[in-house]
N, C-alpha and C positions, 0 to 999 in steps of 0.2 A: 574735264576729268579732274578728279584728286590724286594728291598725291597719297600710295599706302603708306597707312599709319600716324599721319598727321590728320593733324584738324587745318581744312585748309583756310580759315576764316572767310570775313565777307569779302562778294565781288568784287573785282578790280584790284586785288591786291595778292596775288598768287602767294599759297604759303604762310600768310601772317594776316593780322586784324588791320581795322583801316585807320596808322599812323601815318607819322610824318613820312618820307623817304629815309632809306639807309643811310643816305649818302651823310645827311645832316644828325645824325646821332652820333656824340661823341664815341670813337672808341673804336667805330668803324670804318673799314673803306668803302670807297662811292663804287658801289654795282656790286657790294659782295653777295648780296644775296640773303645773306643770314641773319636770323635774328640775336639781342644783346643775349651774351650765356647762352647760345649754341655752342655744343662742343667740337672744336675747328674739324673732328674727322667725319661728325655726323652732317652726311647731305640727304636733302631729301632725294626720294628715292620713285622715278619716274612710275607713273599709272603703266598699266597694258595697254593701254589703246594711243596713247601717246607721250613722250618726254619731250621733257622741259630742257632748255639748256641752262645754263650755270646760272644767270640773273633771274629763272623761275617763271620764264614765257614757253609757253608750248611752242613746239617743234614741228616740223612734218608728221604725218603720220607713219606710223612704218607699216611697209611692205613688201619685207624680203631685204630692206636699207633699212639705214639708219637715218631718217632725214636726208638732208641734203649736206651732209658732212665733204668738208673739202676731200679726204683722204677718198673714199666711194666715189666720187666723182673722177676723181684720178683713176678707179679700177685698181686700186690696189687691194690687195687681200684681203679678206675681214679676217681678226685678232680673234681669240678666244675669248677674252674678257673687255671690249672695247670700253671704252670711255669716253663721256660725250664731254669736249670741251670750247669753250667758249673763243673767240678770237683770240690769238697770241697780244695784239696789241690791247686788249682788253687789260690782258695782266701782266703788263710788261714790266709796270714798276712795282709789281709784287713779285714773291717770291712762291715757288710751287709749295701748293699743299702738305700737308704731308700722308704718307701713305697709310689707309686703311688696315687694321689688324687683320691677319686673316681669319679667315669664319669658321665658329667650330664645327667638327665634322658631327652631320648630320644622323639623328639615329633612326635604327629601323623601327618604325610603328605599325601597327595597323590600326587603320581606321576605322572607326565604328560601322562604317558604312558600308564595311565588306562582310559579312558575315559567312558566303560563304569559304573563307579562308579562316576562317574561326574553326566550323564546323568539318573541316579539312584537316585543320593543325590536332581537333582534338578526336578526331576518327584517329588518326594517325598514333596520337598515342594512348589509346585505346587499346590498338592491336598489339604495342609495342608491351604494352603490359600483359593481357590477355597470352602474348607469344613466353613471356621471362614465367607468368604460370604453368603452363604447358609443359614446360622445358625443367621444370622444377620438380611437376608433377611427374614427368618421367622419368627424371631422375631417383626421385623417392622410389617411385610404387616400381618400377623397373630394372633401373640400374643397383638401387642400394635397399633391395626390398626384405633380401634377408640380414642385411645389418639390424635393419629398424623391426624387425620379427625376433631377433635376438632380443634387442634393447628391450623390445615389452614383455617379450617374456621374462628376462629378469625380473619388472617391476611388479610381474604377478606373480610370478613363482622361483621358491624359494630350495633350495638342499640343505637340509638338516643332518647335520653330523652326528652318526649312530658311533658310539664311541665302543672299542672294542674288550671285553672282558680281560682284566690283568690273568695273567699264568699265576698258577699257585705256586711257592716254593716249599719242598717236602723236604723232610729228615729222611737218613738212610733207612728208617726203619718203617716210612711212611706219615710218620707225622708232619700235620704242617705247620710250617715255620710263619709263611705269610701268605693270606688269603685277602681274596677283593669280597667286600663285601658290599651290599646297596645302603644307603641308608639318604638320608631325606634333610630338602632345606624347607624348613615351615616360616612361611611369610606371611605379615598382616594388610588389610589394607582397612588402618583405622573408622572411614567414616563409616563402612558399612555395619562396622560394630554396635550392635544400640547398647547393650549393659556392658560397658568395659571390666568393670570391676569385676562382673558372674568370669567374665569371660579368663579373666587373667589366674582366679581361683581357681577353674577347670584346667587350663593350658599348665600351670607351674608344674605341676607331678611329672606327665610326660617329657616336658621339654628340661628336666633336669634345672631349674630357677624358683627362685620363689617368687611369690605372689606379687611382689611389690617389684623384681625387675620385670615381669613379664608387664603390669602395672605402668612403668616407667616407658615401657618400650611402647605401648596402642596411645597414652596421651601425647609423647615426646617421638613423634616417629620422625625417621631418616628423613622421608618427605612426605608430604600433607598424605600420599594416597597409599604409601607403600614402606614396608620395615619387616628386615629378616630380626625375627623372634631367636630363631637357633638353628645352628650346620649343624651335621653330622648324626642326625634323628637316628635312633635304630628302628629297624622296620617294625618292631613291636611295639612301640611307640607311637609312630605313626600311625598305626592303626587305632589306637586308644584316640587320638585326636580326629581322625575321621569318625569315628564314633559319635564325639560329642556335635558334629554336624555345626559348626559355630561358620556362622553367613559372614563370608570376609578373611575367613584364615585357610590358606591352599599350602600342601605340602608339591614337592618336585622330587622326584628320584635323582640321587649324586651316588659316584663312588666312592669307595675310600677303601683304605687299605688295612688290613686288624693283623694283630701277630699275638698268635695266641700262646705262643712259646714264652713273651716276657722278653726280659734281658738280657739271656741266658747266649741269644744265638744273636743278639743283635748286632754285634761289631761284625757279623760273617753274613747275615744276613743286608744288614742295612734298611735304611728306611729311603722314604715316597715323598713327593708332596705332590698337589693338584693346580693341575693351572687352572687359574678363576677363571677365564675368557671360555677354554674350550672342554672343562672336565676331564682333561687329560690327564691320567696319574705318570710319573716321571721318579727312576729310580734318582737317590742323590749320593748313597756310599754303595760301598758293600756288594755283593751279587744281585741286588737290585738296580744299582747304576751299571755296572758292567755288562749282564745281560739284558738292559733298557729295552734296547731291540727284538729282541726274542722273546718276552716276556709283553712285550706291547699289545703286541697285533697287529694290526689293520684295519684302521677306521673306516666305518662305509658310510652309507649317505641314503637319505629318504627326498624323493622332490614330491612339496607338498606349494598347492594355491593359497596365497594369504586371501582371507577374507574379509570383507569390508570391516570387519571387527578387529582386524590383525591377527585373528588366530587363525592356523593354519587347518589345512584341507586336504587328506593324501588322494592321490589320484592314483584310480584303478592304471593299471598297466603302465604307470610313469617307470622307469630306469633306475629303479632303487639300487644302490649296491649294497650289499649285506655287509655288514661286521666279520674279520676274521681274526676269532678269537686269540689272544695269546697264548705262549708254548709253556706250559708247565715246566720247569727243574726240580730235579731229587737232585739231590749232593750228597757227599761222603760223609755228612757229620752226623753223628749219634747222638739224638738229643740227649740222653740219659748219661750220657759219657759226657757228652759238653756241660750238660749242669755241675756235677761230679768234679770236675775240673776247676771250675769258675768255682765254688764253694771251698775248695780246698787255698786256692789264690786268695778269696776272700778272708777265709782264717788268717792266713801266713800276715797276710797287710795288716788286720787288725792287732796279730799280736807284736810285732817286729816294727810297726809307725812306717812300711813302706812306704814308696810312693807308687809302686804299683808292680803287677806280677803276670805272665804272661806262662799259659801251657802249651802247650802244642803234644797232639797223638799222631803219630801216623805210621801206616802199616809201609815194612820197608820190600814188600815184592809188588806192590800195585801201586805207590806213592801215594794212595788216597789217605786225605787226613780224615780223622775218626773227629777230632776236638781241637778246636782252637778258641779257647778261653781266653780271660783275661778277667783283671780286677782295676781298677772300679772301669764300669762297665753303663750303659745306658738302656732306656726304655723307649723303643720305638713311639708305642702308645700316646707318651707325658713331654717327649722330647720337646725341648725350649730355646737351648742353644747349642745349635750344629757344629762346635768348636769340641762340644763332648762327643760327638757322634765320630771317636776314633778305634780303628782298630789296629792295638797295639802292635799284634801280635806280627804285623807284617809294616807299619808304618813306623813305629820308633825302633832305633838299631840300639847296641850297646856294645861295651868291648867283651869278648866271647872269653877271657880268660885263660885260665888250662881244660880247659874244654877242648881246645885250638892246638894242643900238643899233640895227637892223635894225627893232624894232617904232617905235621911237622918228620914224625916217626917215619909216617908211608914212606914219604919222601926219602928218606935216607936210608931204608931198608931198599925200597928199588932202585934209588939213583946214586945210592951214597958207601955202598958198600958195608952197609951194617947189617946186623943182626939184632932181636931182641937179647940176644946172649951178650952185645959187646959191652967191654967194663969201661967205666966213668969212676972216677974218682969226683969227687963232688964236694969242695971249699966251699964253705961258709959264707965266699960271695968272691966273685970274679970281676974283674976287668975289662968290657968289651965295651969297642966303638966309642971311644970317650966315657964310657957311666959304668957304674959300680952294677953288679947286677948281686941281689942276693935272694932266696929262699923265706916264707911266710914261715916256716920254721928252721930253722938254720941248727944241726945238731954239731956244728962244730969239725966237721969232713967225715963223709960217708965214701964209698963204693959201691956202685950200682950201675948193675945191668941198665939198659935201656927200658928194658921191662919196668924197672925197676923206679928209675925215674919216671917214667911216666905214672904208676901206680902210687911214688909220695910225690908226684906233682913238684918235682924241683926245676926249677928256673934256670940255676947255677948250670943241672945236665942237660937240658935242653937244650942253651947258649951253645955248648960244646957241639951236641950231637950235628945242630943246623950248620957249624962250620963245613961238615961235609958233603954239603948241596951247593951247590953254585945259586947264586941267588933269583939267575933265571930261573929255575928248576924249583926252586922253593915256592916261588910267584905265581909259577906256573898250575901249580900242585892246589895251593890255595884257589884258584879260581875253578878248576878240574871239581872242585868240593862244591861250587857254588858260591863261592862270597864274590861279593864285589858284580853280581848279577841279577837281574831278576829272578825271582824264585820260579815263574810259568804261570804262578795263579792270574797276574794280571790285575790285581784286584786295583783300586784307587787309592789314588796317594801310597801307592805300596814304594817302600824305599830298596834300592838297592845295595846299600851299606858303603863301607869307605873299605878301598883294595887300592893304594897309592903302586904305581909299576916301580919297579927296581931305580930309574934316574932318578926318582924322586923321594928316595929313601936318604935320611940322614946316616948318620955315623952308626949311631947304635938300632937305626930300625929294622936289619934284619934280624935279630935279636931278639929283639922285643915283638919281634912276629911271630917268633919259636914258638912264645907260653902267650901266645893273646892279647897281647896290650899292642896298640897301635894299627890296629883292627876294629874297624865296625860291621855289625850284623843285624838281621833282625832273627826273631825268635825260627820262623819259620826255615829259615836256610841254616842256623844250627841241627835244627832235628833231621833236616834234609840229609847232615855231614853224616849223622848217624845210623842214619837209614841205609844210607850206601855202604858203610862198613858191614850193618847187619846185612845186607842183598848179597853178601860175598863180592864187594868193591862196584856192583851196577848200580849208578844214581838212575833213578826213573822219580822224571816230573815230579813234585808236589801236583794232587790235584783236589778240587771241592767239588766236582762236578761228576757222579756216578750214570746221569742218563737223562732225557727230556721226554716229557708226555704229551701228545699233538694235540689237536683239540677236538679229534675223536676220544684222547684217550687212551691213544694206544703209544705203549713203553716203547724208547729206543736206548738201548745202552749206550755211553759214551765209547768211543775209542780209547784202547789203550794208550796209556801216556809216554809219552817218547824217551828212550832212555839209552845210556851208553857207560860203557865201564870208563873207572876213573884208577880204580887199584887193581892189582892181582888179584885170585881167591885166595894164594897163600897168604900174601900180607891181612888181605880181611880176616882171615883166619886166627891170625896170630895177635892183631887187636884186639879182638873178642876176647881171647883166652886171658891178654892182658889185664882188660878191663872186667874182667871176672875176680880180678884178686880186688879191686876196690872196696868192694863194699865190706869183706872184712878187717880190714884194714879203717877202714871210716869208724866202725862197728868196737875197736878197740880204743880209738877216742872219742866215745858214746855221742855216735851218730848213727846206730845200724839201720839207717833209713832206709839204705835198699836192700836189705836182706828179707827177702821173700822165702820161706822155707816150698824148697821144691821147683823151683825155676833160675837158682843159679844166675841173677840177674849179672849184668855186665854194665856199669855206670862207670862215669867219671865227672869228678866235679871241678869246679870252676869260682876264681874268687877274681876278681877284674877292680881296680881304680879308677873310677870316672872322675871325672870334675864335673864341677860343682859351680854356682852361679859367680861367687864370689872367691873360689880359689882354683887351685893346676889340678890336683887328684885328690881331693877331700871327701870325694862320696864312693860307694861300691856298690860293685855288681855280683850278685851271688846264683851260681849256675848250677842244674845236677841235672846229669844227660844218661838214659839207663835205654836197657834192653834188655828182651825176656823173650823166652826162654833163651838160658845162656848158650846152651847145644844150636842155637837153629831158632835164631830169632823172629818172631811174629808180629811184635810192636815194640815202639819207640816210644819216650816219652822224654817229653823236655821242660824242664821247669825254670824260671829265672825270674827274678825278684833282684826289684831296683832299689836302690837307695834307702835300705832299711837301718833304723838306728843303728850306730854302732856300739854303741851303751850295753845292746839288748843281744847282739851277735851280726857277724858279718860274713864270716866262710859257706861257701856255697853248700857243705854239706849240712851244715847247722839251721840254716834258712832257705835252703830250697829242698833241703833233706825234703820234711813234711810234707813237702807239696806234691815232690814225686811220689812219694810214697803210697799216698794214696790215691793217688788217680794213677799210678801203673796196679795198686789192687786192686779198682774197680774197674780196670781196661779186660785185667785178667781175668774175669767174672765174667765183663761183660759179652765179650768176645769169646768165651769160655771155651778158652785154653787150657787145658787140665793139669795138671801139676805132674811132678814126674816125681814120687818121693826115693826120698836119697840121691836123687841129683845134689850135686856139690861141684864147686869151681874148682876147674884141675887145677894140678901143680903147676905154679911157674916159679923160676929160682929170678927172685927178685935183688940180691945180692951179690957184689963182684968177687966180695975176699971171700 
């Protein structure tokens, strides 16, 4: 037998080729066995059918033994790893071997020779795949059948947003203010164009361009396939370009919004813009931002199939929701009275270098305002920078002047123990709260009723008369008029003015609140003051809002506006009769502005010190606040003009004189109010001595 793995060379020499003996080659011992450069742990390694013992002679054969091993023969137990070893005195004067590294563990193979354990292993995972489909499959098509029915239906079908018809906004008389209209975005898609040049000659006339931008736009497009020509088509237009039938230019229907009033109503109106994503028109000032909502509607929706084309495909009986249209408003304002207005503001600026002029109408038993004008003024239409798109008339405030002496009077006729009878003596200029107080004309000491100062507007008696209010009460009075609150309109960016409480008054500010200085207002809540005196002392609301139309059409009036007494009717009573002596009075230092023959008007005017960018009270505020008829007033009108040279004039009756003047005679007209001849302002004894 061989031994495995070795070559066992020629007979008679177990293990090696046929040399000398071991014993005599240098290097080794006598009977080792091994040959020169063996490695000491490598032994050969006995056949099956029999081993060799240590010098590489076969052994017994084995059969259930080990040969004839002395340990077997003794009956002692066989080892787990037995070891055949040669006689002890064999190697007596050698030292033991050393031990064998242990064997690395064995790995699991299969043998080629089993196949069917192959075709076993791979049935097996066969099924084990076959099972994770199955289970996958049921999970889709079973467990998550309507997720994945969702999902594709998304990818095939789409909801198109039906966007809903803007509300028209009306004038009180029916006109409208702002209207939606359709109008069209016409787009190219250059390659299909074959004569660019025919093409851009026809296109220029409609699309509002010439020849050579439209020219610019089919060689130069946005991208290779696609280029908007021009927004905002009108639909008469549009139709001229469908006409021309040109393979490659498609128009699309857009909204937009037109205001065919002009400028006149556009600080009350306000303007739009459209969002690009969704065609949405979005109020941004004015009654159009405010009632956003109302005026919107309700966008609905179409589900249409994309087609392999990507255009769409409506499907019979799909869940279309419809459009619901928006709510129409009519408001209080007069177009013909709002232009009126705004022209008269306009004059005043241009001849005076104001810097700008604000009207306000309004009727003082229903609070609806008829006109709120203003100068300089914006075009919905042309509008470029949103920074002009203001309306004065309720966002900028100013100091109200002796306009503001009227709340002062109530006060101390109800709470103060006066009368329009009681006498004042009136110096040339007083002393109060630290500061000098003096009179725009100072005649050097007068005597005057209350009446009476209020009618020449002196400063001096005013100071006096507010000594007999408590300052709470004075405070309190002023706010009862509306300053220092919102006016109800609600409008945007509307200011509520500056009304500082009693702790936070200095030395001389209650004072200086008597005749209007140290007070801020806007235009709107001055006419409001004087609205309530005409109502017999009832403020009711400022309002713009006269009723809403649904989107059948049919009228809903607004609610009356909310309202509550602020003074007695005697005291309203006895301001009117006051403010009836003004205008002649004005009218003798040639300003008879508000002298209407046959309405008896009731005004008072107003001159205010503002400051100025670069100084304390370098510019002025010039006021005239009237009512008509004086018996049983109907309308209100309020005129004030800001910062107009003073070179040219400055007192409120000289420069807001005009302004009233003619737009309370065309209120009168318009509203047609009839005159009452020989009406004249009663008697008031405006004198103490």
């Amino acid at each position: 037998m061989t031994q495995r793995g070795r070559d066992p060379g020629p007979p008679g020499r177990p293990g090696g080729a046929d040399r000398p003996g071991r014993s005599g080659r240098p290097g080794r011992r006598p009977g080792d066995g091994r040959r020169a450069g063996d490695h000491p742990q490598r032994r050969p390694r006995p056949d099956r059918g029999e081993t060799t013992g240590r010098s590489g002679y076969p052994t017994a054969e084995r059969k259930g033994t080990r040969g004839d091993s002395p340990r077997r023969s003794e009956g002692l137990p066989r080892k787990s790893s037995p070891r055949l070893r040669p006689p002890r005195d064999h190697y007596a004067a050698s030292p033991p071997p050393p031990r064998r590294p242990p064997r690395p563990p064995r790995r699991i193979t299969i043998r080629r020779g089993e196949p069917g354990k192959r075709i076993g292993i791979a049935l097996i995972a066969v099924a084990v795949t076959l099972t994770l489909f199955a289970g996958r499959l049921v999970q889709i098509q079973g467990m998550e059948a309507g997720y994945y029915r969702h999902v594709a239906k998304k990818q095939t079908f789409e909801a198109i947003p039906l966007p809903a018809m803007r509300g028209t906004i009306y004038g009180a008389d029916g006109q409208v203010l702002a209207m939606t209209v359709e109008t069209y975005t016409v787009t190219a898609d250059p390659p299909q164009i074959a004569d660019k040049p025919l093409a851009a000659q026809e296109l220029a006339g409609p699309l509002g361009l010439t020849q050579q931008q439209v020219l610019n736009l089919l060689e130069h497009p946005t991208s290779k396939d696609y280029v908007v020509l021009a927004k905002g088509v009108s639909a008469q237009n549009q139709t001229k370009i469908a006409a021309l039938n040109i393979v490659g230019v498609t128009s699309s229907p857009t909204y937009a919004r037109d205001y065919p009033d002009g400028d006149a109503t556009a600080n009350v109106v306000g303007f739009t813009n459209v969002n690009p994503a969704t065609g949405v028109i979005a109020g941004q000032t004015g009654i159009e931002q405010e009632y956003n909502k109302l005026l919107s509607g309700t966008p609905g929706s179409e589900q249409v199939e994309m087609g392999a084309d990507g255009q769409p495909i409506p499907l019979a009986g799909s869940k279309d929701t419809p459009a619901q249209n928006g709510t129409s408003i009519r408001l209080t304002i007069i177009p013909s009275l709002q232009l009126a207005a705004q022209q008269a503001c306009e004059a005043e600026v241009n001849k005076t270098h104001a810097r700008q002029c604000t009207v306000v109408i309004i009727q003082p038993k229903t609070g609806a305002i008829l006109a709120m004008a203003q100068w300089p003024t914006y075009d919905q239409n042309t509008l470029t920078n949103v920074a002009d798109a203001k309306d004065l008339d309720v966002q900028d405030i100013f100091a109200p002047g002796s306009t503001a002496k009227v709340m002062t009077a109530a006060a101390a006729f109800e709470r103060g123990g006066q009368t329009p009878m009681s006498p004042y003596y009136i110096p040339s200029e007083i002393y109060r709260g630290g500061q000098w107080i003096t009179d725009a004309e100072a005649d050097g000491g007068s005597h005057y009723t209350i009446a009476g100062i209020i009618a020449h507007s002196s400063n001096v008696g005013m100071s006096q008369v507010v000594e007999h209010v408590p300052p709470q009460v004075q405070y309190d009075y002023l706010r009862a008029f509306g300053l220092g609150q919102p006016t109800g309109l609600n409008l945007p960016g509307e200011s509520r003015g500056i009304l500082p409480t009693p702790d936070k008054w200095a030395g001389d500010e209650r004072y200086t609140l008597s005749f209007g200085q140290g007070v801020a207002v806007n235009a709107v809540q001055m006419a409001s003051v004087y609205a309530t005196i005409a109502n017999n002392g009832v403020r009711v609301q400022p309002t713009l809002i006269a009723g809403t139309y649904d989107s059948s059409g049919t009228y809903h009036p607004a609610a009356p506006s909310p309202y509550r007494r602020v003074i007695q009717p005697k005291t309203a009573h006895e301001l009117v009769r006051i403010l009836q002596q003004v205008p002649e009075l004005d009218a003798e230092g040639n300003a008879p502005w508000a002298l209407i023959p046959g309405y008896a008007v009731a005004a008072k005017t107003g001159t205010a010190q503002e400051p100025g960018p670069n100084c304390a009270l370098c510019k002025y505020g010039s006021s005239f606040i009237g009512m008509a008829p004086g018996n049983g007033p109907q309308v209100v009108v309020s005129a004030n003009v800001q910062d107009p040279d003073s070179n040219i004039g400055f007192f409120g009756a000289d420069v807001a004189g005009p302004v009233l003047y003619n737009a309370m005679k065309f209120a009168l007209q318009t509203l047609q109010i009839p005159p009452q001849p020989g009406l004249v302002a009663p008697y008031v004894r405006l004198n103490a001595g």
